[in-house]
N, C-alpha and C positions, 0 to 999 in steps of 0.2 A: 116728344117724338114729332117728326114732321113728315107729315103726310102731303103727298103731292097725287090729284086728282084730275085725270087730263081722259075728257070722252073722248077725243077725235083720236090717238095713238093708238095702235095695233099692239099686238102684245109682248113684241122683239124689243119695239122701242119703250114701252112701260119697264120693261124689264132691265133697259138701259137708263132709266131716270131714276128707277131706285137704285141702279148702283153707283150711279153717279153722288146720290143723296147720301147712300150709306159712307163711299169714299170721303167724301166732303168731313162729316161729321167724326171719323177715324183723324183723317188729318188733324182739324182743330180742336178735337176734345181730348187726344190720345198720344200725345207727341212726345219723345222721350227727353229725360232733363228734369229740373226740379219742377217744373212748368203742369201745376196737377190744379191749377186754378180754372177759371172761366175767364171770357171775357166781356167788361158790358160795355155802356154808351155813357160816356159822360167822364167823370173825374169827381173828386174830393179831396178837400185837405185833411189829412193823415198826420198828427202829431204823434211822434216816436217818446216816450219815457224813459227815464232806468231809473233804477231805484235798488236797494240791498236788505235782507233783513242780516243784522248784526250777529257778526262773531266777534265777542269781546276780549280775545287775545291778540286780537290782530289791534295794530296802530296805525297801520295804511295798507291799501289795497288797491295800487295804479292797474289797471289792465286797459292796454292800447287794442283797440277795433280800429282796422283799417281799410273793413270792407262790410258792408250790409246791406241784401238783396231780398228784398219780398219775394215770397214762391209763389206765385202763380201770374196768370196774364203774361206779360212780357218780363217779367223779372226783375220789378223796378228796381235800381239804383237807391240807398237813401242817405247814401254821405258825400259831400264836395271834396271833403279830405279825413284825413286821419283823424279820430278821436282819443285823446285820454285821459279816461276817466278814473277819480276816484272817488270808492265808496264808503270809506269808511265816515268823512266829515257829512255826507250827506245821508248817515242810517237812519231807517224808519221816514223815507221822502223819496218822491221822484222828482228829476231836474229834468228837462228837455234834453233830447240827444238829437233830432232831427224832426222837422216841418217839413211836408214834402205836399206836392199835389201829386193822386196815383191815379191813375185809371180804375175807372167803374172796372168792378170782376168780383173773384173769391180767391183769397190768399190762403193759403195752409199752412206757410211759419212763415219764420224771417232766420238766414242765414248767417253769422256772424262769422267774420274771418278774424283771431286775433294776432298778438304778438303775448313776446314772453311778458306775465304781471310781475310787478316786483311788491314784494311784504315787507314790511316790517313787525317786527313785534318788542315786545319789553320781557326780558330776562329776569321771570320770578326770582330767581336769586341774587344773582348781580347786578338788579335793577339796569342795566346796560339796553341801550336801543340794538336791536339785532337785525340786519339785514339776511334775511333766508335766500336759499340757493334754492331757485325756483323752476320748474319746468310744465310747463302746460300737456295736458296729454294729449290736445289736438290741438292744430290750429283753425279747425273750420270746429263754430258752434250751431248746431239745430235748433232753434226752440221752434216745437209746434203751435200753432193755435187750431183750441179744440174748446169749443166745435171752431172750424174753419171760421174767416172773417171776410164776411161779405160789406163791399165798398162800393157804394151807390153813387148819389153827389152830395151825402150830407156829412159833416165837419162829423171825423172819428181822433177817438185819443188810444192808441195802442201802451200799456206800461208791461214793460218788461223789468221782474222784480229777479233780482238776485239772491238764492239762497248760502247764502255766503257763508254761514257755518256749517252747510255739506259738500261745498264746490272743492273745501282745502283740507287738504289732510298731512300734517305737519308730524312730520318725524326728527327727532332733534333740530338741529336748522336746515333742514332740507323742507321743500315743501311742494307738492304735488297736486296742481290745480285741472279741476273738471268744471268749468260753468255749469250752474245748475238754473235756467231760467223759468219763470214760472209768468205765462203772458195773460193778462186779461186784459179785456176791452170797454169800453164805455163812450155812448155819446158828448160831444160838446153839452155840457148840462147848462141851465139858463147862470148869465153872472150872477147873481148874489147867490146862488146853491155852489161855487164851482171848486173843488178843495184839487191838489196837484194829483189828483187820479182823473178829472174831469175838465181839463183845460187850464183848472190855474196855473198861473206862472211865479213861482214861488222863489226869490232870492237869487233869481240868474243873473252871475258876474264873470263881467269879462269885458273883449275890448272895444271901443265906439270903431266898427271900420267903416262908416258913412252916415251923413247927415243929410236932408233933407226939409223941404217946409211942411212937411206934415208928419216926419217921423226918423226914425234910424236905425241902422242894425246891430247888432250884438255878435260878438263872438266870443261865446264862454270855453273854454278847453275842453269840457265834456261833450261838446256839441258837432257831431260834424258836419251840418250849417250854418252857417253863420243866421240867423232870429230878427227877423225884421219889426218892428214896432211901431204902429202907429201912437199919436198924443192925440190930446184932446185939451179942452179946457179944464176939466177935472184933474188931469193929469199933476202931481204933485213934484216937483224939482227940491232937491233938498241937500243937506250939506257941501254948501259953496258953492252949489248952481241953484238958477232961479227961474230958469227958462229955457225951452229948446237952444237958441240959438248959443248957450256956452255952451253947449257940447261938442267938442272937436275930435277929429279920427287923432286912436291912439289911448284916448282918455279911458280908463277905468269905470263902470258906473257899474253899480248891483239897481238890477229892476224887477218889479211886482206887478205882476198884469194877468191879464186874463184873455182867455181865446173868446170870440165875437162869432156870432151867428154865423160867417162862412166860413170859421176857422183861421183867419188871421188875427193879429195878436195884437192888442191893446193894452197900452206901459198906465196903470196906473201909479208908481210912484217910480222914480229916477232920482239913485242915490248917489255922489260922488264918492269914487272911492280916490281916487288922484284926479288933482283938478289943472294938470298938466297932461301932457302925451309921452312926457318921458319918468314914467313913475314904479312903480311896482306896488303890486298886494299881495303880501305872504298869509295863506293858510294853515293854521296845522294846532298847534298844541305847546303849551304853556309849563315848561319843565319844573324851573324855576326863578328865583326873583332874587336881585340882591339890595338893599337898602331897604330903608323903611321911612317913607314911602319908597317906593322902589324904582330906582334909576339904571334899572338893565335887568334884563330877562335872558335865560336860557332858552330857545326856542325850538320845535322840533317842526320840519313842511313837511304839511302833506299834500297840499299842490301850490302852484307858485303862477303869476299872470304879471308879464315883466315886458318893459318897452325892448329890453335887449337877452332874449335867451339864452347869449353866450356866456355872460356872467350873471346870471340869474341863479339862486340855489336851484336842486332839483329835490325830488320828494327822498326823506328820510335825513335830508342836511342838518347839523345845527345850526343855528346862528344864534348870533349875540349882539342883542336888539339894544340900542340906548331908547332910554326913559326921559326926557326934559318936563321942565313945567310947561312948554309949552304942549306936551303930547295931549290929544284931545282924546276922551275914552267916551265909549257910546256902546249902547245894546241895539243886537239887531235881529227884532222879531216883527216877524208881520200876524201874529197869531196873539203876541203876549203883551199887553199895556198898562199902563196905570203907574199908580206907585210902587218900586221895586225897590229892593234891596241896591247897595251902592255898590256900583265897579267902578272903580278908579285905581289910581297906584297903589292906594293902601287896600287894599282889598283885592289886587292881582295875586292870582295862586294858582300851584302846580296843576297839570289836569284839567285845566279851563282852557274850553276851543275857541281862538280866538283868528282876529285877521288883523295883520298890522300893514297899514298905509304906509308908503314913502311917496313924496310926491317927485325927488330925486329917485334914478335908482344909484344904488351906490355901486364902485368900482369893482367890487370881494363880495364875493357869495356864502360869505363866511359871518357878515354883520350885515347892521340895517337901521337908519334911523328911523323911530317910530311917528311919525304924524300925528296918525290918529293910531287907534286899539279901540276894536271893536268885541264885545264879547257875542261868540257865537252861540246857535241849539247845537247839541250836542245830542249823545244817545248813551244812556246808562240801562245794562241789564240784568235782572233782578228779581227775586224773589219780595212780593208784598209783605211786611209785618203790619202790626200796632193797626190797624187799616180805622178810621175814625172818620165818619161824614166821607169829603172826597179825598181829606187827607193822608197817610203812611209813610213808612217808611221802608227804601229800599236796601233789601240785601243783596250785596251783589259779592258777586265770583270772585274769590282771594286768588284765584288763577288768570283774575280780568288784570287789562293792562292799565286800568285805572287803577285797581287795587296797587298795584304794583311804581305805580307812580306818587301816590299820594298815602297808600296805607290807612285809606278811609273804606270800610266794610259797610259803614249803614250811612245811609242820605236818606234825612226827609224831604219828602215832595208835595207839593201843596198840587192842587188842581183849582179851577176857574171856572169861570162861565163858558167860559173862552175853549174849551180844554176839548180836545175830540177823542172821546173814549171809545174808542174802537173792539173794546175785551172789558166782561165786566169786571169790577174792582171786588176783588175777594182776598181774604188774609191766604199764605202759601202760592197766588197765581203768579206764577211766571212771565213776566212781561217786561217789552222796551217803551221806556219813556224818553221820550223827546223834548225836552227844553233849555234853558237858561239854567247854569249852575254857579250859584254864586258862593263866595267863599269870605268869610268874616271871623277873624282870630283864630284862623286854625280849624274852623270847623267849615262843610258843607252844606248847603240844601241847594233845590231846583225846585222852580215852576213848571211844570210842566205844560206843552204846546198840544202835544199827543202822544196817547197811549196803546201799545198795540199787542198781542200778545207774542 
């Protein structure tokens, strides 16, 4: 409350300063619209997340935001442009969605405008990829934040996690989606503590749209800013680049960094994904393989980062990847290291999320030669058996679209040093694991990266 104390006023005119006061405080505390925040002095950089917990019938889960506003203060803005995101290759993680600086205040949610999602799933019976007939029940989403989130001047991380096995309710191929968000908060935590809830930057890919001598930006599809990053000397450049200066606008790179004491963003590793401008990187899923070693893959996108979007596949395409000896195959974990099991052509298999390089794009959205083949984390979900030290194995859903692709019900999982056990490991527990799965004569296992329940 404010109190305003004036001895020399007579009591007509006190009585006009507190209504003057009381008016004042009606205006800016009380003003109709989503606007239920405060306002303060100053600013702070505000990293936006998303992130899903896994429904494992589904095989993709596009949903386009094309509008995101903080509640409260002046109702910040927090996308340049449209996003579209997909959740299914990135379960059990949050990617960046937007970096913004906001005004000191108190915000009460954040408001999402979408468009229609599109699904896909795998037909238990006809093993068939199926595109559902999909309708969203709103186009504007609320997620509250509770308790409120108050924004000072110091670097905050917002994550907005998707409950994505209650958002969809799927009735033969029809499918009927309600976003279901669930928002928590967390400071910028110091770097060597920083995991993708708390500033880390974990695997963001997409495209170089400017370079500079201290750094450059990033535009990942999921993001509706484009992600500015500083280097440094530590900074690590790695397949086919070796320095700032090969990176050119248009270039493909996947980067690993971390948020810095004021909340901008610092690239510790910069990986080539096309070391040209006019290239393409297919995301998605590994159907099947023909040869042995294998010189062509059945492939399935689930998102797609192309110099030309007109003939770029889009999410749910097949295509039909060639295999050469010279295709380069490589694992891509920033959590899992050491000696691993082999992914190359003879050890490519159904059901393994992978990303394949062209450094061409090619003409048809229908094929694609392979560069490189990267084997991606993936997310298997599952019932613990056999559980031994940090070892077990996974049973998972004959109703999952893994099951349904591969016809493997149990996957052993090792765990690590390395391993972030988020749920304790108990025989019967319910849990998503996240990592590398590799495949050797027909059979499966995975390392796991994290575990979550």
């Amino acid at each position: 409350m404010l109190q305003i104390v004036s001895r020399g006023l007579g009591g007509n005119m006190k009585k006009a300063v507190v209504l003057l006061v009381a008016l004042a405080a009606l205006v800016s505390g009380c003003s109709p619209g989503r606007n239920r925040g405060t306002v303060g002095t100053g600013s702070a950089s505000v990293l936006i997340n998303i992130g899903d917990a896994v429904n494992d019938q589904i095989l993709i889960f596009q949903l386009p935001i094309t509008a995101a506003t903080l509640n409260g203060g002046s109702n910040p803005s927090l996308l340049a442009s449209a996003a579209q995101l997909e959740f299914v290759e990135n379960s059990a993680s949050f990617q960046p969605f937007s970096l913004n600086t906001i005004p000191a205040g108190t915000y009460t949610g954040i408001t999402l405008t979408i468009g229609t999602p599109v699904i896909f799933t795998i037909d238990p019976t006809t093993k068939a990829l199926t595109q559902l007939t999909v309708a969203a029940a709103s186009t504007t989403v609320n997620v509250p934040f509770n308790p409120a989130v108050a924004v000072s001047t110091t670097p905050l991380v917002i994550n907005l996690d998707l409950d994505l096995a209650n958002s969809v309710t799927i009735t033969g191929t029809a499918a009927t989606v309600t976003p279901a968000f669930l928002a928590t908060t967390s400071p910028v935590a110091p770097a060597a503590s920083q995991d993708d809830t708390s500033g880390e930057i974990d695997n963001a890919r997409g495209k170089v749209t400017a370079v500079t001598t201290t750094g450059f930006t990033l535009q990942p599809p999921g993001a509706g800013r484009p992600l500015t990053f500083a280097v440094n000397a530590a900074t690590v450049f790695k397949d086919g680049i070796t320095n700032l200066s090969q990176l050119i606008q248009g270039m493909i790179v996947t980067v690993e960094g971390i948020s810095q004491a004021d909340g901008s963003l610092l690239a510790r590793t910069v990986e080539s994904e096309t070391e040209t401008a006019t290239g393409q990187v297919l995301e998605g899923v590994a159907v099947s393989t023909a040869g042995a070693p294998a010189t062509s893959m059945n492939f399935t996108t689930q998102s797609v980062i192309a110099s030309n979007s007109a003939t770029a596949p889009v999410a749910g395409n097949s295509v039909a990847v060639s295999i050469t000896t010279s295709t380069r195959f490589s694992v891509e974990s920033s959590r899992i290291s050491g000696v691993l099991p082999a992914f190359d052509a003879s050890t490519l298999g159904p059901g393994q999320q992978v990303i394949v390089d062209s450094e061409t794009q090619p003409a048809t959205s229908t094929s694609a030669p392979a560069d490189k083949v990267k084997l991606q984390e993936q997310v298997l979900f599952g019932t613990i058996t056999g559980l031994s030290g940090g070892n077990f194995t996974l049973s998972v859903s004959t109703t999952s679209t893994f099951f349904s692709q591969t016809g493997a019900a149990l996957v052993p999982v090792q765990t690590t040093a390395a391993t972030q056990l988020r749920v304790p490991l108990a025989n019967n527990a319910v849990v998503r694991v996240r990592g590398l799965l590799f495949f050797n004569a027909g059979s499966y296992s995975m390392i796991a990266s994290r575990i979550t329940p």
